[in-house]
VOGU-3710 file (C-alpha; in Angstrom, 3 decimals, decimal comma):
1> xxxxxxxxxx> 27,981/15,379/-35,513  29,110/17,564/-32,831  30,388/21,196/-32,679  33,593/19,046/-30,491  33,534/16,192/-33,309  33,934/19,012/-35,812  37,264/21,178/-33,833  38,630/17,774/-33,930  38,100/16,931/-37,581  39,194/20,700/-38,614
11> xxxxxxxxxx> 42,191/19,904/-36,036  43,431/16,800/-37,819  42,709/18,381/-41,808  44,866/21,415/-40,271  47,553/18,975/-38,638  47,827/16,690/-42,143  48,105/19,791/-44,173  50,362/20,990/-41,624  52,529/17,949/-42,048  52,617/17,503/-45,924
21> xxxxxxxxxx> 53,390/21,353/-46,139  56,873/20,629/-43,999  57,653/17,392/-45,656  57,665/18,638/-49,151  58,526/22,087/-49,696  61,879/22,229/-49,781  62,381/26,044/-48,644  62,854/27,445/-44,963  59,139/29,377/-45,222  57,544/26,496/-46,563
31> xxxxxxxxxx> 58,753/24,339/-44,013  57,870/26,844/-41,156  54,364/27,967/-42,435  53,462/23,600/-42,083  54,772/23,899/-38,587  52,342/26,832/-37,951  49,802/25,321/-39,400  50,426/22,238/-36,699  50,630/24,489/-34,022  46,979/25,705/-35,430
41> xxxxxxxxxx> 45,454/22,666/-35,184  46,357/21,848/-31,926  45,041/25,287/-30,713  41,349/24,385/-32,858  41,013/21,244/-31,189  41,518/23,090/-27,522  39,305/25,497/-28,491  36,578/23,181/-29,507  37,242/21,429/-26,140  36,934/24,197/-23,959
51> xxxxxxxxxx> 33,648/25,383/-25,706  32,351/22,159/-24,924  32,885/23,380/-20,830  30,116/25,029/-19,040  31,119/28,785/-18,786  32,881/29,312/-15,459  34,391/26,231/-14,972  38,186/25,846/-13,952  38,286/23,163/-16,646  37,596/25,822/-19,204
61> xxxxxxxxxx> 39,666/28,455/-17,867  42,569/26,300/-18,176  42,358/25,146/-21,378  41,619/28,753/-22,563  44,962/29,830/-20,763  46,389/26,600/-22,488  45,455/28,451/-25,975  46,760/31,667/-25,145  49,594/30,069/-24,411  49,787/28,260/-27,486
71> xxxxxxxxxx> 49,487/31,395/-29,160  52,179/33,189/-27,748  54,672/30,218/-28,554  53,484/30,516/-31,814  54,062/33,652/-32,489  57,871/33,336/-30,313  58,752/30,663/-32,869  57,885/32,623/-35,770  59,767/35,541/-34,786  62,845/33,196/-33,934
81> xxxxxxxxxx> 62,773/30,910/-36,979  62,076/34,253/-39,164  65,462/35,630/-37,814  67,556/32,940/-37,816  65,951/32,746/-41,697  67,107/36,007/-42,782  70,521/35,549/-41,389  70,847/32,112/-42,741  69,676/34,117/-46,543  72,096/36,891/-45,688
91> xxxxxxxxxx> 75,284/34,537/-45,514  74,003/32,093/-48,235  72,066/33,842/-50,228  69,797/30,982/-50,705  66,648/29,761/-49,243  66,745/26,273/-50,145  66,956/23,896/-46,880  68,992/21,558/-48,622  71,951/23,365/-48,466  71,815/24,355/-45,246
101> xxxxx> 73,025/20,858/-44,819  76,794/22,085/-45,570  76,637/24,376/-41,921  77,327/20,958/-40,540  79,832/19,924/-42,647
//
């Protein structure tokens, strides 16, 4: 196989992980560590395209500023979801996701 073929095998392992992590834990972390580990597997599978570029090319600059952009998000959402987390535990004083359910109620 490929060094591509392999980024996009390690991409989807890293996206179904990714998913079955947020569909089953029930806590807030558990459920934002799977969506980090989504947003990890998309950046593997850009990264394994752009190597696949001839150095130089606009085709792999973009798709390296693409990843850094990626990145950043990442790291945005974390910082977000980890506040809105720790206020959320503050006024409940729980971290299960289930009862965040009652906000809305």
């Amino acid at each position: 196989m490929s060094a591509i073929a392999y980024c996009i095998l390690g991409g989807c392992v890293l996206m179904a992980i990714g998913l079955a992590v947020t569909m089953t834990r029930r806590t807030v972390v558990g459920m934002l560590l799977g969506i980090e580990l989504m947003l990890s597997s998309s950046t593997v599978v850009l990264a394994g395209f752009a190597a696949a570029q001839p150095p130089g090319s606009s085709q792999r600059a973009a798709l390296e500023a693409f990843i850094l952009m990626i990145i950043v998000l990442a790291a945005a959402e974390a910082a977000v979801a980890l506040a809105l987390f720790l206020s959320y535990y503050r006024a409940s004083g729980t971290a299960d996701a289930d009862s965040a359910a009652e906000l809305f109620d």
